[in-house]
GUSESE-431811 format. One record per residue (C-alpha): z, x, y; residue in one letter. Coordinates in steps of 0.1 Angstrom, whole numbers, plus 2048, in hexadecimal, padded with zeros to 3 digits. Layout:
[lumkol [Z; X; Y]; A]
...
***
This chain:
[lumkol [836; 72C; 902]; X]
[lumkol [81D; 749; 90D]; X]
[lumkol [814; 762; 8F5]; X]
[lumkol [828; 783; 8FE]; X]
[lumkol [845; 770; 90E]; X]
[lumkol [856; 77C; 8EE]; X]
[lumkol [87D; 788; 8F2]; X]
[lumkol [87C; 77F; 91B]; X]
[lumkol [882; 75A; 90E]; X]
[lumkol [8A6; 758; 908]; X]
[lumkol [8A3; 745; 8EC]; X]
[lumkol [8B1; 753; 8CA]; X]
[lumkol [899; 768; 8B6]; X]
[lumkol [88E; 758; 891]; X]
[lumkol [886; 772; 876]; X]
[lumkol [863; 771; 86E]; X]
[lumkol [852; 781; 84D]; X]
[lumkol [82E; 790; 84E]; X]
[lumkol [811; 792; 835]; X]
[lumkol [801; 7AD; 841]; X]
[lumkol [7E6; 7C8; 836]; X]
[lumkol [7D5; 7E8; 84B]; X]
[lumkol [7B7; 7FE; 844]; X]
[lumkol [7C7; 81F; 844]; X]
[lumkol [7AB; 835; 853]; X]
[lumkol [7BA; 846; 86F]; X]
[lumkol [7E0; 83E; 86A]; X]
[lumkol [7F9; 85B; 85C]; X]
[lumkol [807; 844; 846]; X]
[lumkol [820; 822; 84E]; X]
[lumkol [83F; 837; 858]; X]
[lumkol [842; 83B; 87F]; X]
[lumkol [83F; 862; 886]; X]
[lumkol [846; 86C; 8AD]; X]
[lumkol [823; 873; 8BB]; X]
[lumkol [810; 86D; 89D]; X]
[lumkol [7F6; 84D; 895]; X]
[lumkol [805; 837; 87D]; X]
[lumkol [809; 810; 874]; X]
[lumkol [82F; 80F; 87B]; X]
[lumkol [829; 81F; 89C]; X]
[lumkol [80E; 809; 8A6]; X]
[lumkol [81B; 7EC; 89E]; X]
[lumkol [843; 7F7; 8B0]; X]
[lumkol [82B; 7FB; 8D0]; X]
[lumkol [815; 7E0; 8D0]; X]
[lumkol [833; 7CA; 8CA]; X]
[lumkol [847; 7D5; 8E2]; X]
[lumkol [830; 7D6; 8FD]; X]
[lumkol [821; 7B4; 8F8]; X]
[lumkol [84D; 7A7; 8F6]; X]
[lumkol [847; 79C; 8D6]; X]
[lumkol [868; 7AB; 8C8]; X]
[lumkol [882; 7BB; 8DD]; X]
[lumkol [88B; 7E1; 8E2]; X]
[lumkol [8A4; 7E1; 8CD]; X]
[lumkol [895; 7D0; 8AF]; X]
[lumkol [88A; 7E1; 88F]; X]
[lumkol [869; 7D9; 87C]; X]
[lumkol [872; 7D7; 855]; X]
[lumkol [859; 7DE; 83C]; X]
[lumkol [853; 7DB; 818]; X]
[lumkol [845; 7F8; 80E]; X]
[lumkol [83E; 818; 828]; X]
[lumkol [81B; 824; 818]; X]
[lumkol [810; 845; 818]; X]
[lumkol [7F3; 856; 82D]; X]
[lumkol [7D7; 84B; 821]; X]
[lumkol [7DF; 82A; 80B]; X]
[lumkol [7D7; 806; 814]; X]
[lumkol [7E6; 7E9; 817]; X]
[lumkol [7DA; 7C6; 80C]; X]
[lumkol [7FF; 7B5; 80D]; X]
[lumkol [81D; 7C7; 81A]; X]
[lumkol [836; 7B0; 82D]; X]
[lumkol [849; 7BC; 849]; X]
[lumkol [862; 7A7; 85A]; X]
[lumkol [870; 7A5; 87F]; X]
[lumkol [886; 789; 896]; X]
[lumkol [870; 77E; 8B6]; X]
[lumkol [872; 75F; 8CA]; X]
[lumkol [84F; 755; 8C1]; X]
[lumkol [844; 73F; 8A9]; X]
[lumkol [834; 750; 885]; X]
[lumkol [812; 743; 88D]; X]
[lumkol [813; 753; 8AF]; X]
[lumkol [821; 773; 8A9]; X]
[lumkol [80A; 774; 88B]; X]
[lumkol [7E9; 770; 8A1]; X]
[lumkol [7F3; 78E; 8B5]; X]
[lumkol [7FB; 7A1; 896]; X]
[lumkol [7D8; 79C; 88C]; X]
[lumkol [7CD; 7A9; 8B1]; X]
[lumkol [7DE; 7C7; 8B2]; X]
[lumkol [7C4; 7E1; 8A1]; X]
[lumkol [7A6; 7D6; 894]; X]
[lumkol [7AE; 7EC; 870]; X]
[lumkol [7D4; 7D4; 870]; X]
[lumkol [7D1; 7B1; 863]; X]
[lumkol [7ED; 799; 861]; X]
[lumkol [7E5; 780; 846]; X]
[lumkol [802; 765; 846]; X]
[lumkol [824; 75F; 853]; X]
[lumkol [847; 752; 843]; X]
[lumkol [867; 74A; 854]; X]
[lumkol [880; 761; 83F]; X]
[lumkol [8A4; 75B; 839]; X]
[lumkol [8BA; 76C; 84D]; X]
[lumkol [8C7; 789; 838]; X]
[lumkol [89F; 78C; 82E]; X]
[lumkol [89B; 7B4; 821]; X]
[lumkol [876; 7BA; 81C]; X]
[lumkol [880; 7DA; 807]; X]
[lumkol [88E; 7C3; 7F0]; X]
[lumkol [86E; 7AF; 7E2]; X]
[lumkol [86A; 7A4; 7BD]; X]
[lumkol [850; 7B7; 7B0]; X]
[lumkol [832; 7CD; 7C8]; X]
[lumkol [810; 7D3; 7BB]; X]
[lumkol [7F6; 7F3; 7C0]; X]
[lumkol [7D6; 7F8; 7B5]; X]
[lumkol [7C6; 816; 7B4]; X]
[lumkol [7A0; 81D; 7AF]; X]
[lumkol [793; 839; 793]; X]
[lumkol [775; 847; 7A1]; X]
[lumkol [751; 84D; 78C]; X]
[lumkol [745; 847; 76C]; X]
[lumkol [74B; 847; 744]; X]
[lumkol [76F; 842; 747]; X]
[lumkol [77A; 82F; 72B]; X]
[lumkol [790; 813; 732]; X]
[lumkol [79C; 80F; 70D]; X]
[lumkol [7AA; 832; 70E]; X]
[lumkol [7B9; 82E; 733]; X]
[lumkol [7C9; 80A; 727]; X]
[lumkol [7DA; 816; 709]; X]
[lumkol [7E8; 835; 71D]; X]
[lumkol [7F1; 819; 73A]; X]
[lumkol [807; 80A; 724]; X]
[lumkol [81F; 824; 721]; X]
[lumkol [82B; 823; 73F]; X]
[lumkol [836; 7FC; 73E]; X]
[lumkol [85A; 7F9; 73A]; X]
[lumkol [877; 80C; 74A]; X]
[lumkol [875; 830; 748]; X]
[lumkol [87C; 84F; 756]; X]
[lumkol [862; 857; 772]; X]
[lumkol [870; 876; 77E]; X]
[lumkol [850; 889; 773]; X]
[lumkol [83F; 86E; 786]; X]
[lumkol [84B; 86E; 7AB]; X]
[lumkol [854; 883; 7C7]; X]
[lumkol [875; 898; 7C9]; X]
[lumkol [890; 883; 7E5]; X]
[lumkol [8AB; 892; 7F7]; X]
[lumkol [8C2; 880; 7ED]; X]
[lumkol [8B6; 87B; 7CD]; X]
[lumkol [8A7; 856; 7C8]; X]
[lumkol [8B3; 843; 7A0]; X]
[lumkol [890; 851; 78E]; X]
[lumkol [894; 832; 777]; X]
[lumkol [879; 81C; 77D]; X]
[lumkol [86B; 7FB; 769]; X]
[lumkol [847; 7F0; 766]; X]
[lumkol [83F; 7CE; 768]; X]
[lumkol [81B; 7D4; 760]; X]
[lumkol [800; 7EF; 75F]; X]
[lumkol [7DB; 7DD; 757]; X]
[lumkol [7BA; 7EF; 758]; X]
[lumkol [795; 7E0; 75F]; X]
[lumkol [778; 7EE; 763]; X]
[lumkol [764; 7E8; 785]; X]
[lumkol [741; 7F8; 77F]; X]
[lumkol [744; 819; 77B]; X]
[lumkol [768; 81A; 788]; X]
[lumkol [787; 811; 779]; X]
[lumkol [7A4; 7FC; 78B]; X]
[lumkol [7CA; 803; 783]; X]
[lumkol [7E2; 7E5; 78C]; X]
[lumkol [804; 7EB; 78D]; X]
[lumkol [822; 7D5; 792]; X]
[lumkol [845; 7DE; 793]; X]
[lumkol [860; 7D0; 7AB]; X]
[lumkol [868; 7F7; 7B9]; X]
[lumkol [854; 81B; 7B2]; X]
[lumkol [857; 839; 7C2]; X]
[lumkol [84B; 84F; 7D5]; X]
[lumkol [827; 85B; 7CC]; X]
[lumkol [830; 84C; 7AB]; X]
[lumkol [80D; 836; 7A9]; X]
[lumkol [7F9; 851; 7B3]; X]
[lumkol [80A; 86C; 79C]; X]
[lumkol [803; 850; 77E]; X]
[lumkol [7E3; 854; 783]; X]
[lumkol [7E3; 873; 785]; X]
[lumkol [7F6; 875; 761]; X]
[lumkol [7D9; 85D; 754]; X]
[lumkol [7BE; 877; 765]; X]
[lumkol [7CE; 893; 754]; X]
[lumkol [7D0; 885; 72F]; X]
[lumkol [7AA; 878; 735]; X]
[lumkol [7A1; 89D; 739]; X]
[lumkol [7B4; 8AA; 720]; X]
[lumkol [7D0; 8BE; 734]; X]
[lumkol [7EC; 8AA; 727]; X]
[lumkol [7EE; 891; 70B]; X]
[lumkol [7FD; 86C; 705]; X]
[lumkol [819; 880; 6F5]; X]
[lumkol [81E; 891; 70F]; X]
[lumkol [81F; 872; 726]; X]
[lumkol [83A; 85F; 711]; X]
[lumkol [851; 881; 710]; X]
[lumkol [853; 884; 731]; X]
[lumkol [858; 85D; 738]; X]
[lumkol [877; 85D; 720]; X]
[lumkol [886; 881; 734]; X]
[lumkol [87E; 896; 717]; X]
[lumkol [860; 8AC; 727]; X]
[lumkol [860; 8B4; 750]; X]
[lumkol [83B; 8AF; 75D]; X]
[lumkol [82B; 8C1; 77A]; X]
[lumkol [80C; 8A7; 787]; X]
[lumkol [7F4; 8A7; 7A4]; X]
[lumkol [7F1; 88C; 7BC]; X]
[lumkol [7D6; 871; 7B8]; X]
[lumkol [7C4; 86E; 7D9]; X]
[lumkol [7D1; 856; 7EF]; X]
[lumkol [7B2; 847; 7FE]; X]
[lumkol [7AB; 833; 7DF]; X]
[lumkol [7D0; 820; 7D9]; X]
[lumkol [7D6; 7FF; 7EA]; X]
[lumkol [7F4; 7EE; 7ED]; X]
[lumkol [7EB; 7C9; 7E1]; X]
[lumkol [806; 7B4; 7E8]; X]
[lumkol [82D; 7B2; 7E6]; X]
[lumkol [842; 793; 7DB]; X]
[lumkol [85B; 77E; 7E9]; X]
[lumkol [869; 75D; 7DE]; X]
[lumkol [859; 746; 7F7]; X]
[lumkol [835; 742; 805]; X]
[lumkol [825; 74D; 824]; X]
[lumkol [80F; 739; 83A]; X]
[lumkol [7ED; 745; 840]; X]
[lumkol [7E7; 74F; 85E]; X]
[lumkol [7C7; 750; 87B]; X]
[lumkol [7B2; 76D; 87D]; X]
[lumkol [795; 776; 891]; X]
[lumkol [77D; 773; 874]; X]
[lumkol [75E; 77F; 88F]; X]
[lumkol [76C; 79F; 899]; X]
[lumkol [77E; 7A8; 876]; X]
[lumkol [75A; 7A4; 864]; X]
[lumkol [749; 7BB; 87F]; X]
[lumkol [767; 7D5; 874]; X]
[lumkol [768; 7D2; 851]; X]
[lumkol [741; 7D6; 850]; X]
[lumkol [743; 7F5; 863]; X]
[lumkol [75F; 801; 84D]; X]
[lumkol [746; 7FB; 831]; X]
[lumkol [729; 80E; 844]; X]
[lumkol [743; 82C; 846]; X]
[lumkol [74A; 829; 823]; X]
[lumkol [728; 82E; 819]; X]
[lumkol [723; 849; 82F]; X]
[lumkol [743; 860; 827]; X]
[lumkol [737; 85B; 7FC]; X]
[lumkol [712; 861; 804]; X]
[lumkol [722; 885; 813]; X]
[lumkol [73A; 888; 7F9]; X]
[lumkol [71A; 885; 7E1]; X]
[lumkol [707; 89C; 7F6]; X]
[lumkol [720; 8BB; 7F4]; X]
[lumkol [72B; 8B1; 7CF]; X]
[lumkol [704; 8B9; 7CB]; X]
[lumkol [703; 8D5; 7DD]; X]
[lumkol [721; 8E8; 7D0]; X]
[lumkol [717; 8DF; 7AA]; X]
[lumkol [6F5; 8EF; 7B1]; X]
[lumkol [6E3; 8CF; 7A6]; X]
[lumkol [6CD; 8C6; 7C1]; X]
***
């Protein structure tokens, strides 16, 4: 079969699961948004122009990240006529910042929405943090509590009761890591998290204060963690996927001039931090 014969085939589609993860520079987030750069739309496009799926198939994802977060393992899922290992490769071709990392046949009532547990990290910036303190603040939030003070207000309003798996914190030079596993959150709930942890670190709110509000005794008003530094590490399901091919060559030239970028946008960031503190 040739690549892109996709849906012209005749044959029955199979439902095919994805492992796959995307640099976020430059997309508005996962969610397709009419004229606007994001993952979902690239990949709708690409997809349908190369016959992969047909027009009138839908493209089901895990989790639909927010502007600015990354993705290490979110699985979407769609029926095409072409083998995983196939539609995987051109996956992995569409945009050098998209990588498709393995592939799964999935049973046919397959809902990526409903996976067993997902798992974020986000990345604390700078120095002296102490991981100790952060840990034993962490802990708080394992269990299942109330995490209206923690997320987004939905119309229609979304069951605020959420468990935690999980919530572990290591320290990676002068940064600290958060890893968080849960089988659902909400939304902006990792980021506002953080945000709690931030707050108590700096002495606007207290532990207290954390555990009131997670038991629906105290209403908290919280800033958003930046997005740029939350990555969506994996999501599980209860079968294994098969790794798939990738153009090692042309991902390395990418990832190295993601890295160069990197570098760059901090050394600035330095710069003007410098420059507005008066300490240069």
């Amino acid at each position: 079969m040739r690549e892109g014969s996709g849906q012209d085939s005749g044959q029955e589609p199979t439902l095919w699961a994805f492992k796959v993860g995307y640099y976020s520079d430059g997309f508005l987030g996962y969610a397709k948004q009419p004229g606007k750069p994001t993952v979902e739309g690239l990949l709708e496009d690409a997809l349908l122009r190369r016959k992969v799926i047909g027009k009138d198939d839908r493209i089901q994802v895990a989790s639909r990240t927010d502007r600015g977060v990354h993705a290490m393992g979110n699985v979407i899922a769609f029926p095409t006529v072409l083998p995983g290992r196939v539609a995987a490769r051109i996956l992995d071709s569409i945009d050098e910042r998209f990588f498709c990392f393995g592939y799964a046949r999935a049973p046919p009532d397959f809902l990526p929405r409903r996976a067993k547990e997902r798992w974020y990290r986000y990345v604390v910036p700078g120095k002296d943090h102490d991981a100790r303190r952060w840990s034993s603040w962490a802990r708080e939030f394992e269990g299942e509590h109330d995490f209206t003070s923690f997320s987004r207000k939905d119309s229609p309003a979304r069951e605020t009761r959420r468990t935690i798996r999980s919530v572990r914190i290591t320290q990676n030079g002068p940064d600290l890591m958060l890893d968080i596993v849960a089988p659902s959150f909400l939304w902006n709930q990792v980021r506002k998290m953080v945000a709690a942890l931030m707050e108590i670190e700096v002495g606007r709110l207290t532990a207290s204060h954390l555990v009131e509000a997670l038991s629906g005794k105290r209403r908290l008003t919280l800033p958003l963690a930046p997005p740029e530094r939350l990555i969506l590490m994996d999501v599980i399901f209860p079968f294994q996927f098969t790794p798939a091919e990738t153009n090692l060559p042309r991902r390395h030239r990418f990832l190295e001039s993601a890295a160069e970028d990197l570098k760059m946008k901090v050394t600035l960031l330095d710069w003007f931090r410098e420059r507005a503190l008066g300490t240069q």
